[in-house]
N, C-alpha and C positions, 0 to 999 in steps of 0.2 A: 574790847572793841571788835565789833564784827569786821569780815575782812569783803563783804560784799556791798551792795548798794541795798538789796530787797532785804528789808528787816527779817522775815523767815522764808523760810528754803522753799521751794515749790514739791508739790507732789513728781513722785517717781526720779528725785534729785540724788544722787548718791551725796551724801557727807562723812565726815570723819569727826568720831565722837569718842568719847572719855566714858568708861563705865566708873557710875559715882559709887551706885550699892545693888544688891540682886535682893528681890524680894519673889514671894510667892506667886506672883501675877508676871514679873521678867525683871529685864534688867531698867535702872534709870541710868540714863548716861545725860552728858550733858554737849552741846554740840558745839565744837571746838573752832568752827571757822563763824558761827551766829553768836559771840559776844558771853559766851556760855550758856546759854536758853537751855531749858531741861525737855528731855526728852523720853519715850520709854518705846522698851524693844520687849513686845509683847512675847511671854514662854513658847506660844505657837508659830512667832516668827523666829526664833534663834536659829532652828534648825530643823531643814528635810527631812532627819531620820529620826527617831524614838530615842527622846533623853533620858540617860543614865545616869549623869551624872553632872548639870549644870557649872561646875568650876573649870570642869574640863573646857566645856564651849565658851565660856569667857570668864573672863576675872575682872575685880578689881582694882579699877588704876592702867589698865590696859587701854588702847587705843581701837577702833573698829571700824573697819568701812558699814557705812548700813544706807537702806533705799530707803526716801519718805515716803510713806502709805498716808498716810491724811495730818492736815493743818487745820486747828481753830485758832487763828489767831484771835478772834474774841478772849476765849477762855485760855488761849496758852498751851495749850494740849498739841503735841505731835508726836504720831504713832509711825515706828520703823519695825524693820525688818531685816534680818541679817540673813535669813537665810535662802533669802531673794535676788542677793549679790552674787554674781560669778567670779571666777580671776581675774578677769579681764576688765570688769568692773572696777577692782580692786587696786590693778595697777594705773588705772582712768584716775581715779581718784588720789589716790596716793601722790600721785604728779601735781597734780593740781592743787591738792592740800600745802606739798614742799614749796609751792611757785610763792602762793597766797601768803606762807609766812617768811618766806625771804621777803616778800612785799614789805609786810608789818616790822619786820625787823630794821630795815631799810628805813623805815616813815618813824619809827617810833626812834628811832636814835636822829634824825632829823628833827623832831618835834622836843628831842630834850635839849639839843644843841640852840633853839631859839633863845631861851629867854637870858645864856650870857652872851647873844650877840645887842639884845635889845638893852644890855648893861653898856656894852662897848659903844654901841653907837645912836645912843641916846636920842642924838640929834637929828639923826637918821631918819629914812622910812621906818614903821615900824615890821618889826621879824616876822608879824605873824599874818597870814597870806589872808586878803578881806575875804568872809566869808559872805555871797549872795543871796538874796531869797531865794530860800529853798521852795521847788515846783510842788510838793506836796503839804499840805494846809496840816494833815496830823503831822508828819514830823515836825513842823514849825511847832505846833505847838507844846508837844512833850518836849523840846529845846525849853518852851520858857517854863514848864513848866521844873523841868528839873533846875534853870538858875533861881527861881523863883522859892522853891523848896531851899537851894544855897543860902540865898537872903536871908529867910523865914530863919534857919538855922543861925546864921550870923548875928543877925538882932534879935534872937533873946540867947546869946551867947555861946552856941552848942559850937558854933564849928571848930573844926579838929586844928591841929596843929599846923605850924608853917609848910612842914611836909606832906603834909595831907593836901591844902590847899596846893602846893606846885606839883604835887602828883594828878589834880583835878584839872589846873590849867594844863598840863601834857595833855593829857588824856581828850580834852578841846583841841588843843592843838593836832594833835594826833587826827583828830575827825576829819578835821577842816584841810589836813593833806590827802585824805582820801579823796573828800568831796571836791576837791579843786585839780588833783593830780590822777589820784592813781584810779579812781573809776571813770572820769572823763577818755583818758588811753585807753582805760582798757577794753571800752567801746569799743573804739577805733582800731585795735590791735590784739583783740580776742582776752585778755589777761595784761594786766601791769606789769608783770613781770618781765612776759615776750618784749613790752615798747621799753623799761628799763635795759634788756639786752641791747635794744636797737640805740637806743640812746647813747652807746658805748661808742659808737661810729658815726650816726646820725643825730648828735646832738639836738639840733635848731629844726629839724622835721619833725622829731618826735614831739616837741614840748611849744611848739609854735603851734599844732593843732589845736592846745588848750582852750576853753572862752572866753579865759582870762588870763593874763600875764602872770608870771609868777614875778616876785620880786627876788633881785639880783641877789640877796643875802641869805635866802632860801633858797634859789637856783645851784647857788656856788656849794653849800652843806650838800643838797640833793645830789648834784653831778659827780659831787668827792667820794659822795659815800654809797652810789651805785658804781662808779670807776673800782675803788677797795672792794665792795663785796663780791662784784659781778665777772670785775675781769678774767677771764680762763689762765689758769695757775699751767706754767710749762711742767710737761709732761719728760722723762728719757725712753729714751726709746733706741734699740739695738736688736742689730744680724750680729751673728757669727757666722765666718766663714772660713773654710781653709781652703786655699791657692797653692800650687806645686807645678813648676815647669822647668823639665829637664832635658830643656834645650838648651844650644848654646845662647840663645836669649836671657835664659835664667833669671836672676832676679829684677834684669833692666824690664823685662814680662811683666814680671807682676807687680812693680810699681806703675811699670804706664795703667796696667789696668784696674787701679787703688786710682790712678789720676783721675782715671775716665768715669768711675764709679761717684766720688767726690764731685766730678762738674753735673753730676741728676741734683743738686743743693739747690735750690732757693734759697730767696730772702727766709721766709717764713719756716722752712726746713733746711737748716743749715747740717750738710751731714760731712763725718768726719770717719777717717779710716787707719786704724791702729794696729799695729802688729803686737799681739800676747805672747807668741814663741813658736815659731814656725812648723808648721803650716797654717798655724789660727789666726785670724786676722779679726778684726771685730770693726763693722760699723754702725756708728753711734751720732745722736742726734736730741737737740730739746727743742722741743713743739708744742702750741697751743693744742694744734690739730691733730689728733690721733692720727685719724683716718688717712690723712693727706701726708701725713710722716710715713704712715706704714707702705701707701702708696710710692711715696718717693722712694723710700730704703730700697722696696722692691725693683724696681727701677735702677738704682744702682746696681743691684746684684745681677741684675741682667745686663749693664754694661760693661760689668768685668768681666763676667762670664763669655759674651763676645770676644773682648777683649784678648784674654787667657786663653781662649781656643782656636784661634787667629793665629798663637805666638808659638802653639802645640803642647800650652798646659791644659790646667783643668781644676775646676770650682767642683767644691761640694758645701752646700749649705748645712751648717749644722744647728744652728737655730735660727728659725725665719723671722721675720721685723716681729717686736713685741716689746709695750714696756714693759719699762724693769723697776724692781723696787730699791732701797738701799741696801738693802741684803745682798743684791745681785750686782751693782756696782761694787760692794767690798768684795766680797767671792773675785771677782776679774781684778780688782785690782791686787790683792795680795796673788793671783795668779799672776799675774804679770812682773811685780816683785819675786818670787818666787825664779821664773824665769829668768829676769835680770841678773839673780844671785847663781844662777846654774852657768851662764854662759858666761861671766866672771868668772867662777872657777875652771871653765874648759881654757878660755883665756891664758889665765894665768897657769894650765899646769901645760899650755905650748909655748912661753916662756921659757919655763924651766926647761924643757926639752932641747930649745935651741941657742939656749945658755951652756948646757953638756956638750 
């Protein structure tokens, strides 16, 4: 399934392509967002400088950004060039390759969840979204032509098994969410992808642009299963910092200023302030938002910091807001354990002292 509207790529288009085999004349790859169409990357485009050694510049089975230099779509023929791409190119592309197949991934588990709802609700609309005449006269007609080849195949007995045939209805179905859904937005919204994020908050703007309705029992799969892929997974995020004020303020200090630093929390950046073992203090927080965690954290630490210098102590940062991985929540928390079991033993051996 291609992942665009124009059956092949335009000239000077970056894509991302599969290398199939390398032969004397370059390489053939096949191009991974056009439905697999086969393509070739001529020896004199691989590369700028004097090849030595072809396997080194690519391999196969590998993935490649490459520019198109010419299209016959008469004859099928498209000539690229890789060594016409910059980095920057590179990472153009590569974004837009990941957007394009979280799309298909999205649509194509959509399009397999149809046909046991059109079991359950028999009675129902049916699951699969009408598809309109299509504006262009060839794709109409390679459509009939390929159910038409079905047929041919069906009555003189060739077609393939039950799985083959529900693999061929997806595979329609699959189309006709493109054509109904995800290239209509992405008109509208530069990429399906972009209007699937937006869809996450704006539900009924994004999918009311449509030109046609989609129906409720598609709607409901669509919306579930952009909500599970799309939504931003919470992030941890943590300062360290150690607080010391040896004033007669002393500890009553540096809790007001853990109070002060805790009220910079939002809804959406809830932050929290923990003592590890004195003077280390740590605050910590889970957020969608990086950026706006790191910012908040920051912000705390400057209201302690206030705070603490107010009272006649004093803040030193010792790791500034960052997330953290599980490695680095275990590391603090058996420090903190660690800690708890040191200051039980000072405990218990002024106990015994004032038991003597």
């Amino acid at each position: 399934m291609r992942y665009y509207e124009q059956r092949y790529p335009e000239v000077d288009e970056l894509v991302m392509v599969q290398v199939r085999q390398i032969a004397e004349m370059g390489a053939y790859v096949k191009l991974l967002e056009y439905d697999n169409i086969e393509g070739m990357i001529l020896l004199s485009e691989l590369s700028r400088r004097r090849i030595r050694s072809i396997q080194k510049l690519i391999r196969v089975g590998r993935n490649e950004v490459v520019v198109v230099l010419r299209v016959d779509k008469e004859k099928g023929y498209i000539d690229l060039s890789k060594r016409r791409v910059s980095s920057e190119d590179i990472v153009k592309c590569e974004e837009r390759y990941m957007k394009s197949k979280t799309v298909a991934s999205i649509l194509r588990h959509v399009a397999s969840k149809l046909p046991s709802l059109s079991a359950d609700h028999a009675a129902a609309a049916a699951p699969t979204i009408p598809t309109p005449a299509l504006a262009a006269p060839a794709e109409h007609g390679e459509k009939d032509s390929k159910k038409s080849r079905r047929q041919a195949k069906k009555e003189a007995g060739e077609e393939g098994p039950v799985g083959e045939e529900a693999a061929a209805g997806e595979e329609e179905r699959l189309e006709q969410l493109y054509e109904q859904i995800a290239w209509p937005v992405g008109k509208v919204y530069g990429h399906p992808y972009d209007a699937f994020k937006l869809a996450l908050t704006e539900h009924d703007t994004v999918f009311s642009a449509l030109p046609a309705p989609i129906p409720d029992n598609v709607l409901q799969i669509l919306t579930s299963t952009i909500a599970r892929r799309l939504t931003p997974q919470p992030i941890k995020l943590r300062a360290d910092i150690e607080l010391t004020c040896y004033t007669p303020a002393g500890i009553d200090a540096i809790k007001k200023a853990l109070r002060a630093g805790e009220k910079e929390s939002s809804e959406a950046v809830p932050i929290k302030a923990k003592l590890v073992a004195p003077p280390l203090y740590v605050l910590s927080t889970n957020a969608t938002d990086k950026f706006a965690a790191v910012d908040r954290l920051e912000r705390a630490i400057d209201s302690i910091q206030v705070v603490i210098e107010e009272q006649g102590g004093a803040l030193v940062v010792k790791m500034k807001p960052k997330a953290v991985s599980e490695t680095d929540e275990h590391d603090l928390a058996q420090l903190m354990a660690k800690a708890g079991r040191e200051n039980a033993e000072v405990s218990g051996d002024e106990d015994e002292e004032e038991a003597l």
